[in-house]
C-alpha positions in Angstrom: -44.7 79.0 -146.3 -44.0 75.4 -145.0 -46.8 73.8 -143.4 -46.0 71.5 -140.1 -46.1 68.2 -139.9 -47.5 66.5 -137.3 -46.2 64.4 -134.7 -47.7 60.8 -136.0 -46.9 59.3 -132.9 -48.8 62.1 -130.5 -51.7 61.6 -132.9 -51.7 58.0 -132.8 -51.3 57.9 -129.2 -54.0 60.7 -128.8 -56.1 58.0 -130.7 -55.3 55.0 -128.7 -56.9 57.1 -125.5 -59.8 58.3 -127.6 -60.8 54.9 -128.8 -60.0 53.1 -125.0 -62.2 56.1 -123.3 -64.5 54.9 -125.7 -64.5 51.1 -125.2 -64.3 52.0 -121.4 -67.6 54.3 -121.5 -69.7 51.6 -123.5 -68.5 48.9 -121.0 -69.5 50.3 -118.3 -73.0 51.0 -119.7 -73.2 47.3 -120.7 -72.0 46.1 -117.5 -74.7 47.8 -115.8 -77.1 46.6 -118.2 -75.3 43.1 -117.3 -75.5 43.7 -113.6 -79.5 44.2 -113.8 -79.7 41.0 -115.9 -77.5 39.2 -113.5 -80.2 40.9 -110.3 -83.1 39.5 -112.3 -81.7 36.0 -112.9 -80.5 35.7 -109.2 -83.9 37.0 -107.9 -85.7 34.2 -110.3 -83.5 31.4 -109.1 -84.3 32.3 -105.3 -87.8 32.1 -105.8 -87.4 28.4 -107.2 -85.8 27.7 -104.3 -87.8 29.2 -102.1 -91.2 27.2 -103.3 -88.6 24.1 -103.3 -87.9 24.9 -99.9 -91.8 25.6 -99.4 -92.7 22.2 -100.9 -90.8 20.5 -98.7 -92.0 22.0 -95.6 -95.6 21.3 -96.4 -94.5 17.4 -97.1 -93.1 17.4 -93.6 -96.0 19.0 -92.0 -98.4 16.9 -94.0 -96.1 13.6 -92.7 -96.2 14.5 -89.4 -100.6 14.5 -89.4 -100.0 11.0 -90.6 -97.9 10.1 -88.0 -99.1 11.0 -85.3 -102.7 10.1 -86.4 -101.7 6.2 -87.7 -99.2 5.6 -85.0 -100.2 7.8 -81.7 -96.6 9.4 -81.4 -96.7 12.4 -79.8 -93.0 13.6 -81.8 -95.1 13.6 -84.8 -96.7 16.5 -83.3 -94.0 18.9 -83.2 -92.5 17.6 -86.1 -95.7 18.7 -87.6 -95.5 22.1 -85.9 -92.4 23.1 -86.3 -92.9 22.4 -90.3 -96.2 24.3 -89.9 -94.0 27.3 -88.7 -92.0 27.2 -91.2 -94.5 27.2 -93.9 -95.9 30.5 -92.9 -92.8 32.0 -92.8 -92.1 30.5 -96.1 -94.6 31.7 -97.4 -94.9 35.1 -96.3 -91.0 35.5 -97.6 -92.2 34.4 -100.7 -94.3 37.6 -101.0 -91.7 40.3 -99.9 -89.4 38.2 -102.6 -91.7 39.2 -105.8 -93.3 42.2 -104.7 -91.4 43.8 -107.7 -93.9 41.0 -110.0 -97.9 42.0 -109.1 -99.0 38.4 -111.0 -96.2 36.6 -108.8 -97.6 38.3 -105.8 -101.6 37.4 -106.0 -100.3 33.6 -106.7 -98.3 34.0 -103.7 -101.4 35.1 -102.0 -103.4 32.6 -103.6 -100.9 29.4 -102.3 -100.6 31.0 -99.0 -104.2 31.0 -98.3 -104.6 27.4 -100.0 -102.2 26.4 -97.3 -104.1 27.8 -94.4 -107.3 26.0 -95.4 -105.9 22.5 -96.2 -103.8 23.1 -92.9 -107.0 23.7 -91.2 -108.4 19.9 -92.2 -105.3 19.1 -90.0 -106.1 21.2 -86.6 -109.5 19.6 -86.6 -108.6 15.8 -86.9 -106.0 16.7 -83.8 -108.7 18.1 -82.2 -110.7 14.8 -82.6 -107.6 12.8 -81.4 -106.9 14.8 -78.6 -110.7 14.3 -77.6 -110.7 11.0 -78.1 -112.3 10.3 -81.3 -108.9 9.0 -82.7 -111.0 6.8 -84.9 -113.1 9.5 -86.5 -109.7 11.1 -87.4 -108.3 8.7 -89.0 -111.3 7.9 -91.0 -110.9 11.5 -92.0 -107.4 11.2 -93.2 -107.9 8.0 -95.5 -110.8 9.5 -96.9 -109.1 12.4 -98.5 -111.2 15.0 -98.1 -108.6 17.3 -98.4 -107.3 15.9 -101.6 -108.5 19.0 -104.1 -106.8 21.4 -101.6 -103.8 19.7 -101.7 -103.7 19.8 -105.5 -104.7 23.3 -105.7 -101.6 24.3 -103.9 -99.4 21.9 -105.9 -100.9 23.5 -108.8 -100.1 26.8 -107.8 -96.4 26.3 -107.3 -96.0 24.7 -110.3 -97.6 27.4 -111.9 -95.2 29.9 -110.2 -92.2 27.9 -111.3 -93.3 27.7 -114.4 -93.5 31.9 -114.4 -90.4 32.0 -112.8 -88.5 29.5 -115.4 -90.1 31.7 -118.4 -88.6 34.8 -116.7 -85.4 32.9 -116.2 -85.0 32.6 -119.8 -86.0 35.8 -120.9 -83.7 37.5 -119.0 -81.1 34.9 -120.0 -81.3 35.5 -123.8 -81.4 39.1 -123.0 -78.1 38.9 -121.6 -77.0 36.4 -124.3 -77.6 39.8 -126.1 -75.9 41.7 -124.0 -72.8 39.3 -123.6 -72.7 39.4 -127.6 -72.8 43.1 -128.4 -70.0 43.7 -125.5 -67.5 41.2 -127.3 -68.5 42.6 -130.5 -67.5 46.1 -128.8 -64.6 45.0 -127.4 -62.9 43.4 -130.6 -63.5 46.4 -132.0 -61.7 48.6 -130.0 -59.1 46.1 -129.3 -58.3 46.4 -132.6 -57.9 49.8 -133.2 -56.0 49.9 -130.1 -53.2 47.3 -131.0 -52.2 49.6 -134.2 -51.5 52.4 -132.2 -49.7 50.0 -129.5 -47.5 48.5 -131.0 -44.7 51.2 -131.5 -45.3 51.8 -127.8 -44.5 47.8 -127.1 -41.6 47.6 -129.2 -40.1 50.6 -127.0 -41.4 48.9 -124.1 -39.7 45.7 -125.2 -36.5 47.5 -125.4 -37.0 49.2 -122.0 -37.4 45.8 -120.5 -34.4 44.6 -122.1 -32.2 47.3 -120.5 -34.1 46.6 -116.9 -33.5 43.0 -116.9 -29.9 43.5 -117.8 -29.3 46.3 -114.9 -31.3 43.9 -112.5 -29.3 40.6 -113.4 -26.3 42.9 -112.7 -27.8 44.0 -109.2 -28.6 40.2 -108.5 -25.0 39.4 -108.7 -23.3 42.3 -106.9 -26.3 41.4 -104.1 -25.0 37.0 -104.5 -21.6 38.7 -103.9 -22.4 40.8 -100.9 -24.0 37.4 -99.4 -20.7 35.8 -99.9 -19.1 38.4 -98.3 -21.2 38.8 -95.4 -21.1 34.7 -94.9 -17.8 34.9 -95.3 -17.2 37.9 -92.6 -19.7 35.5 -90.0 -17.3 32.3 -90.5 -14.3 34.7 -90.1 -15.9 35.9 -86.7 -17.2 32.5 -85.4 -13.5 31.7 -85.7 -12.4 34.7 -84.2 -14.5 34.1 -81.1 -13.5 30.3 -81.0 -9.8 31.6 -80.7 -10.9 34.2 -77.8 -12.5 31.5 -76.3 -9.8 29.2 -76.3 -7.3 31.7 -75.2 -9.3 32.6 -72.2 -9.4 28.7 -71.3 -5.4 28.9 -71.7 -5.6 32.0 -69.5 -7.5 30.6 -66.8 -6.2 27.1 -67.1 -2.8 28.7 -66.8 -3.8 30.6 -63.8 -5.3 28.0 -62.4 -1.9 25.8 -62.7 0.4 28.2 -61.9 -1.1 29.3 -58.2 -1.7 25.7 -57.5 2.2 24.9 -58.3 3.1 27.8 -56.0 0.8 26.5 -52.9 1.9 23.1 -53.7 5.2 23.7 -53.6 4.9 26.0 -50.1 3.2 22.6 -48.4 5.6 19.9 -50.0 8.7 21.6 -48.7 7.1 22.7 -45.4 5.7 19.0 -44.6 9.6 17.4 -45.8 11.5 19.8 -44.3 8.9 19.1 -41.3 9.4 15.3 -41.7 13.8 15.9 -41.5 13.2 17.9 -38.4 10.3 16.2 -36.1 12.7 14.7 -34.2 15.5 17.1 -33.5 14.2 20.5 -33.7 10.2 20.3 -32.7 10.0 24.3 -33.1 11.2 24.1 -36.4 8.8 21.7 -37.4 5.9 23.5 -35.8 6.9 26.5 -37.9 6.9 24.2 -41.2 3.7 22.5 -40.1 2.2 26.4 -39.7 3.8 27.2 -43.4 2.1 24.0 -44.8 -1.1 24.5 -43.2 -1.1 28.2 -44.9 -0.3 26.8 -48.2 -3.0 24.4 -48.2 -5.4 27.2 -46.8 -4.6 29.5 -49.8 -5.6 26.3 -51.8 -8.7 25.9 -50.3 -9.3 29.6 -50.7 -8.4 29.5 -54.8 -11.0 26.7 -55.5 -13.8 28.6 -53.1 -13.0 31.5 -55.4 -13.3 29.6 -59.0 -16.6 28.1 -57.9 -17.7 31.2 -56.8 -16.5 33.0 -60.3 -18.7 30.0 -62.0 -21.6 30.7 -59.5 -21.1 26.6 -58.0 -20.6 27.6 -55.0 -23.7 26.9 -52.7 -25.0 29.7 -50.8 -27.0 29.7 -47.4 -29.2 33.1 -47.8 -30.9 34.6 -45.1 -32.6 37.7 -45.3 -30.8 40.7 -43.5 -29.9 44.6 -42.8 -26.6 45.7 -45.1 -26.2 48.8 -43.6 -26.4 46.7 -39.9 -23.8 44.6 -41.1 -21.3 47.0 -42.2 -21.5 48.7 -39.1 -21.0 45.6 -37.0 -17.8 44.5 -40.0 -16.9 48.1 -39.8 -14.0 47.5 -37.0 -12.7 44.2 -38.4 -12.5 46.2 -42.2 -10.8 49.1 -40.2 -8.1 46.8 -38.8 -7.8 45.1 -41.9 -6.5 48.2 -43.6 -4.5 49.9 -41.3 -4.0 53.5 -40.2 -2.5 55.1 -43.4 -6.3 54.9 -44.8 -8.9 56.9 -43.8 -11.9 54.5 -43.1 -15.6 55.6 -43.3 -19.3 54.0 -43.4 -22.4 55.8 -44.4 -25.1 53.5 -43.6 -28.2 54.4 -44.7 -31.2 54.6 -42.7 -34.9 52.8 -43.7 -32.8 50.3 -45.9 -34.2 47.5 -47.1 -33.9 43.8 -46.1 -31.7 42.0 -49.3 -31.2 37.5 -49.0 -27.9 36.5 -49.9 -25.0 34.6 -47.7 -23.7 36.9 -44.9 -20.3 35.1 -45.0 -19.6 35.5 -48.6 -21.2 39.5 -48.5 -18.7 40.2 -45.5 -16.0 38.4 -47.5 -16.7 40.4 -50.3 -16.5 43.4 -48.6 -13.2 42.6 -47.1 -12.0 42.0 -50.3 -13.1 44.9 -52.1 -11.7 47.1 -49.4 -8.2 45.2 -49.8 -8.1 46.2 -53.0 -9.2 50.0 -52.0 -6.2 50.3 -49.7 -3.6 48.5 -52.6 -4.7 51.2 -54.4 -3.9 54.0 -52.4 -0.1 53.7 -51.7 0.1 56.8 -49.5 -2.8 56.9 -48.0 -6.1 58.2 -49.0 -9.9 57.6 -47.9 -12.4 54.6 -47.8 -15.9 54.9 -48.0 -18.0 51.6 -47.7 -22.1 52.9 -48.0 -25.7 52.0 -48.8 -28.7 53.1 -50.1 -32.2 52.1 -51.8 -32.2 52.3 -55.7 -34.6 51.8 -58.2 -33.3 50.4 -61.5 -35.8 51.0 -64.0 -36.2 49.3 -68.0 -33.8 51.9 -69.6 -31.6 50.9 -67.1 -31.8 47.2 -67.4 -32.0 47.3 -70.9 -28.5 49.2 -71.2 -26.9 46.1 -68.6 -27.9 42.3 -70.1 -29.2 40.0 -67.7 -30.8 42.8 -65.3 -34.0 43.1 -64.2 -36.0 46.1 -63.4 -37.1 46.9 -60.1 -36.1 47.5 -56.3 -32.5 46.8 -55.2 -30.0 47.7 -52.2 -26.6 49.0 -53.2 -23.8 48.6 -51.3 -20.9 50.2 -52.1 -17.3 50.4 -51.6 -15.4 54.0 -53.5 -11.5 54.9 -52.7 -9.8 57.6 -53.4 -6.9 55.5 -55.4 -5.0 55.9 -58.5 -8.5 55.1 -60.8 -8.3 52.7 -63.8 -7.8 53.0 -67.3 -11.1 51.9 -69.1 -9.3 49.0 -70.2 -8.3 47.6 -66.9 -12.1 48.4 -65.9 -13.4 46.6 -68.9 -11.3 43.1 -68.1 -11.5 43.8 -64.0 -14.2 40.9 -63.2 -12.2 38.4 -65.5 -10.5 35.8 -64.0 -6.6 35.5 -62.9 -6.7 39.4 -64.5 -4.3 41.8 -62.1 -2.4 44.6 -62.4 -0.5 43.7 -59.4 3.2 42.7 -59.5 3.6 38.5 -59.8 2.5 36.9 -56.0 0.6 40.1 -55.0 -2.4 38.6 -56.3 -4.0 35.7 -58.2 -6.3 37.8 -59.9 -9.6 36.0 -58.7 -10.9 38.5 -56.0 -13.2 40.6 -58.0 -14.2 37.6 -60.0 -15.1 35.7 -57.3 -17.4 38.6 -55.9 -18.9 39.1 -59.2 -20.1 35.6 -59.0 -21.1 35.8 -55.9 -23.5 38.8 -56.6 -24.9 37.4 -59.7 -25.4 34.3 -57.9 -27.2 35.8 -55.5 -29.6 37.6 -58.5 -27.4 40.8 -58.2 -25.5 42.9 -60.4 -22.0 44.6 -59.7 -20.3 47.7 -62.0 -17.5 49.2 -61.5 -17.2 53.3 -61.8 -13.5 54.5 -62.2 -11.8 56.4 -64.2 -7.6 57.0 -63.5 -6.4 59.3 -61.0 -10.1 59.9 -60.1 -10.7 56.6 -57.5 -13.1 54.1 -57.9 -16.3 53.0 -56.9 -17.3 49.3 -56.8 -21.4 49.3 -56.3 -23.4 46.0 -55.6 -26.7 45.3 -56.3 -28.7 43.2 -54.4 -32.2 42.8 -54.9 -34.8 43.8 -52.4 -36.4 41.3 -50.1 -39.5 41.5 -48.8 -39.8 39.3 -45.9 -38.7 39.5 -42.3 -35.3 40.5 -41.2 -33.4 38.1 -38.9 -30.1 39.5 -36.6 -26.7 38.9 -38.5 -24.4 37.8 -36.9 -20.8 38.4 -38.5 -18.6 35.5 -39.2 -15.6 37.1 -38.6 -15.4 35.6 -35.2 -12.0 35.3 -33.3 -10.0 32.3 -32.9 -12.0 29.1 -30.7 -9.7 28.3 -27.8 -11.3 25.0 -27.2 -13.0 22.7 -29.5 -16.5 21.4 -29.4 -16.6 17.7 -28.6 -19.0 14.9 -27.8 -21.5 14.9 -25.1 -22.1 11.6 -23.1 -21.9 8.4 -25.9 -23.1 10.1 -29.7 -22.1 7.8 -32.1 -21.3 9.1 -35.8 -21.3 7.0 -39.4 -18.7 8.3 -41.8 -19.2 7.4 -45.2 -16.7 8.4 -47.8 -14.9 6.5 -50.6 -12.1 8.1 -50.6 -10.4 6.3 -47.8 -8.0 9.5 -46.6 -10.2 11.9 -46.3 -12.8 8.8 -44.1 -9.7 8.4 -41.9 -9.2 11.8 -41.4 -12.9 12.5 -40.2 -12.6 9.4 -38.7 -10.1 10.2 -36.2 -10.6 13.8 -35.8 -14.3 12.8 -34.0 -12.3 9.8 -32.5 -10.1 12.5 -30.7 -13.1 14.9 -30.4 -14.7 12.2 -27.8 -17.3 10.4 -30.8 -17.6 6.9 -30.9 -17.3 6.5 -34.5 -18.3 4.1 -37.0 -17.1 4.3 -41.0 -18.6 2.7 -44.5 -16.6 3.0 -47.6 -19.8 3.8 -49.6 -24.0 3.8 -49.7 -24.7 0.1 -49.7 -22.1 -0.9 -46.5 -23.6 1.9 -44.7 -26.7 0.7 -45.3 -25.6 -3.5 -44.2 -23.7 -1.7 -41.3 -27.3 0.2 -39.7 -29.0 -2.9 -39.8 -26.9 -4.4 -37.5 -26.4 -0.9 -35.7 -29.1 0.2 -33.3 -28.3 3.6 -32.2 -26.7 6.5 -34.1 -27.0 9.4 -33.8 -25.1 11.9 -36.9 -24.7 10.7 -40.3 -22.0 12.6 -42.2 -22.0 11.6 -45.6 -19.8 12.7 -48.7 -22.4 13.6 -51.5 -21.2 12.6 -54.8 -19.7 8.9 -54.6 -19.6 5.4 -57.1 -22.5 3.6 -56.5 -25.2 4.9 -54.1 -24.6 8.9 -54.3 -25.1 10.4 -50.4 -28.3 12.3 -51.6 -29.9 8.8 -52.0 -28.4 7.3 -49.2 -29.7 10.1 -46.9 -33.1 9.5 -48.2 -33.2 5.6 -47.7 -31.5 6.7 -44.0 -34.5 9.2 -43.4 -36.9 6.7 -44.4 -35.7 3.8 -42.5 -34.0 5.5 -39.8 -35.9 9.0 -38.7 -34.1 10.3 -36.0 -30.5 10.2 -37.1 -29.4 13.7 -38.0 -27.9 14.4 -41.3 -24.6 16.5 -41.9 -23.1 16.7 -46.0 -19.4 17.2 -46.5 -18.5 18.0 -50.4 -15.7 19.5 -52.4 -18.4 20.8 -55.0 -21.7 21.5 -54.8 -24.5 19.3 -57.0 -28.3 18.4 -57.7 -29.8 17.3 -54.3 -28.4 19.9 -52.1 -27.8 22.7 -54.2 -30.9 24.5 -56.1 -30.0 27.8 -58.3 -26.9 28.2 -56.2 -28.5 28.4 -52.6 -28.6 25.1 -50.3 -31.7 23.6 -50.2 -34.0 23.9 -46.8 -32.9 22.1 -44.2 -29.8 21.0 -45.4 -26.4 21.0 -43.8 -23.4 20.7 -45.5 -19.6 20.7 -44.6 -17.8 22.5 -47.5 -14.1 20.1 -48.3 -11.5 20.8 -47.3 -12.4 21.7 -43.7 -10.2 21.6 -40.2 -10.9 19.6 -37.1 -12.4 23.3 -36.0 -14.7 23.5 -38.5 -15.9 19.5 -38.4 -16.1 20.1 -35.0 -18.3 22.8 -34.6 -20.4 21.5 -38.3 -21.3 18.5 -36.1 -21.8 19.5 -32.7 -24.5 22.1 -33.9 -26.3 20.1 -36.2 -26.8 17.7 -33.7 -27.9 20.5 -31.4 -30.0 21.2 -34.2 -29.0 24.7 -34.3 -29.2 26.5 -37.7 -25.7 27.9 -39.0 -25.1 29.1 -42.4 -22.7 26.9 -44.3 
């Protein structure tokens, strides 16, 4: 019968344990025995400290007799107390700290009541001091009476030192011991330990090999996934620098190619005007009308890229939407004629929103445009409102909304719908799906900036053949309500002109658009005075006493109009100020709303418009601009 072998390695391992379960028991008794060492040391070296610390408070109290008995100062006495204090607590300590040690304890006792009666010598020389015998007292303390007291205490603590230093190195050399037979332990198991480890290290040696190999291979597949990734992010940047430039090319292109069309419709109406003046006046009317028109559609296309890039300065007032689409509800119903059928659901307890009428009802009128384009034969047109709550899911799913209260106001067809494309791109600018000259692609654009101007949001819900819905957000206001009056007003038969002798200063540098004012108030019945920029109009009021209207471009060379209002204001209170400006800036404008107070004359303008600018502001009306 063959006997089995056994497994040298499972025995040496089984070993290893035996011998480190070993070494582990017999430290852990030694480190106890260490630990009580360690308590006794620590306990002996806070006892020296303490009657250090005792010491010293018996110097100070025993300085602060002296004191105040040699030179009268009454801080010597609490110095003295408050050291007297001390002592006692000291020295009762002292005796909770050795109770463990009974000899340690009755010379505890022993100093603490050696204390009392050399601190009583003290309490009776104040007691002569503070009855006058000051003398006797300090007779008392250079005599030294109290001297053998005072060295009976001394004595005592350095007897208690001495105690506590023999203890100190008793229990030192016992853990000198202690120290020696756990090395001695140690060594001994360490060595037995390291023949039974060392077939386990060389395997572990080899294991490590392997791992650093694999992880130097994951380290470079992870250097090459970087390279990748930073390669994929400069790939992108790029990408969006192309997008970005392509949409400048876009809208540039745009831009360019309406302003050719309208520039084109007034130089041909004002020459073939010009060839006709004389001989056919009609004719030249009807070019003058076409030119006018051309220009008009101009003026429109720059109001609606400032309003896309949320420039375009806004006079809020706080207001009822559901009021004023029932008061726009006849000029909207015109507007898209009888094929459509035309609806309002205004909603009752709506409440107030602050934005600029004009632009709202021009938005509106817009929007419903585009409602009836996209309902060839007909269909039906629903402009509504109602109170909404957009709450943080909501906002977080839409960036740059914020939660809370809002009107909406919106505008839904029945139309042919749009493909989620066409929805996705519909608020970019100069992007239509209408045939070339239907459209210049701005309107939705330029009520998107309008409502996110006015701290709104706007989304489009469509889907094709279904209709769409256009909703506005505005957000709710909570002050007073004023009436709203619609702009839509009909055409002014006669013009408002001067009253009596109002004299006006025009200051412009552009010398065209001066003249122009200039003559337009001339003809309106204004005396009227003009400055090329800031610092003539300045030289001209000194030598000017009465006038009555500044009107004053904003951004010129030189003195801008801001600061030349503010010198006028300053120097000259009760001339009125009006603004006229082709783009809105710092000084009048603040986050897209006019600042209080301040009028302003939006270029290019008609005689109409100057007209009735002026005559209200200096009738000091209020009129949105």
């Amino acid at each position: 019968m063959v006997s089995k072998r056994p497994d040298i390695g499972r025995v040496a391992i089984l070993s290893g344990l035996a011998l480190i379960c070993a070494a582990m028991v017999g430290t852990f008794f030694l480190f106890r025995a260490e630990q009580r060492a360690d308590m006794v040391m620590v306990q002996t070296l806070q006892v020296q400290e303490r009657l250090n610390s005792l010491v010293t408070r018996a110097q100070e109290a025993l300085l602060g007799e002296s004191g105040y008995l040699l030179a009268g100062d009454e801080r010597f006495v609490a110095r003295y107390t408050q050291a007297r204090e001390k002592l006692h607590l000291e020295l009762a300590a002292l005796i909770r700290q050795m109770a463990a040690d009974p000899a340690q304890v009755m010379a505890a006792r022993q100093l603490d009541h050696c204390w009392r009666t050399r601190l009583s010598y003290t309490d009776v020389r104040f007691a002569w001091a503070r009855s006058g015998r000051v003398e006797d007292a300090r007779r008392s303390l250079r005599a030294v009476l109290d001297r053998p007291v005072t060295d009976r205490c001394r004595a005592i603590v350095i007897g208690m030192k001495a105690e506590g230093a023999r203890q100190f190195e008793q229990q030192r050399a016992a853990a000198d011991r202690q120290a020696t037979l756990f090395s001695i332990w140690l060594l001994l198991c360490a060595a037995a330990v390291i023949a039974f480890a060392l077939r386990s290290t060389l395997r572990a040696l080899s294991t490590a090999h392997k791992t650093s190999v694999a992880r130097d291979q994951l380290l470079n597949a992870n250097a090459r996934l970087h390279e990748e990734a930073a390669s994929r992010e400069a790939a992108e940047t790029q990408l969006r620098q192309l997008q970005k430039m392509e949409s400048i090319g876009q809208l540039t292109g745009g831009i360019a190619h309406d302003f050719n069309n309208m520039l084109a419709i007034v130089i041909g109406s004002l020459d073939l005007a010009r060839r006709r003046v004389e001989h056919d006046v009609k004719r030249a009317q009807e070019h003058i009308d076409t030119a006018m028109s051309g220009a008009q559609r101009a003026a429109q296309l720059t109001s609606q890229l400032l309003a896309f890039g949320r420039r375009q300065p806004l006079a809020p007032s706080a207001f009822d939407a559901s009021q004023l689409i029932r008061r726009l509800s006849e000029l909207l119903r015109r507007t898209i004629g009888g094929k459509v059928d035309f609806q309002i659901d205004p909603a009752s307890g709506l409440w107030p929103v602050r934005a600029d009428v004009g632009q709202l009802e021009s938005a509106l009128v817009n929007l419903s445009l585009n409602a009836r384009d996209a309902m060839i034969d007909g269909g039906k047109l629903v402009v509504s409102t109602a109170n909404v709550k957009l709450d943080p899911a909501y906002a977080a799913m839409h960036p740059g909304v914020a939660p809370g209260d809002y009107v909406r106001i919106t505008v839904r067809d029945s139309g042919t719908g749009m493909l989620p494309e066409v929805r996705d791109r519909a608020f970019e600018p100069f992007f239509t799906t209408k045939p070339m000259g239907k459209g210049t692609g701005l309107g939705l654009s330029q009520v998107y900036g309008f409502v996110k101007q006015s701290g709104g949001h706007a989304v489009i819900e469509s889907e094709s053949g279904s209709g769409t819905a256009v909703n506005l957000y505005l957000p709710r206001h909570k002050g007073k309500v004023a009436e709203v009056e619609s702009w839509q007003a009909g055409p002014e038969t006669r013009l408002p002109g001067a009253r009596g002798s109002q004299i006006v200063l025009v200051v412009d540098d552009e010398d065209k658009v001066r003249q122009l004012a200039v003559d337009a108030l001339r003809e309106l019945g204004y005396i009227v005075l003009s400055a090329s920029g800031g610092e003539s109009a300045l030289i001209l009021l000194e030598t000017q006493p009465r006038v009555d209207l500044l009107l004053t471009d904003v951004l010129m060379p030189g003195m801008h109009g801001t600061k030349l209002a503010a010198q006028v204001e300053t120097l000259r209170p009760e001339i009125k100020l009006l603004y006229m400006s082709g783009y809105p800036s710092d000084g009048i404008v603040s986050d897209g709303m006019l600042a209080d107070g301040v009028a302003l004359l939006p270029k290019p303008f008609t005689v109409a418009q100057l007209a009735a600018k002026v005559r209200q502001v200096l009738d000091g009306e209020r009129m949105p601009a």
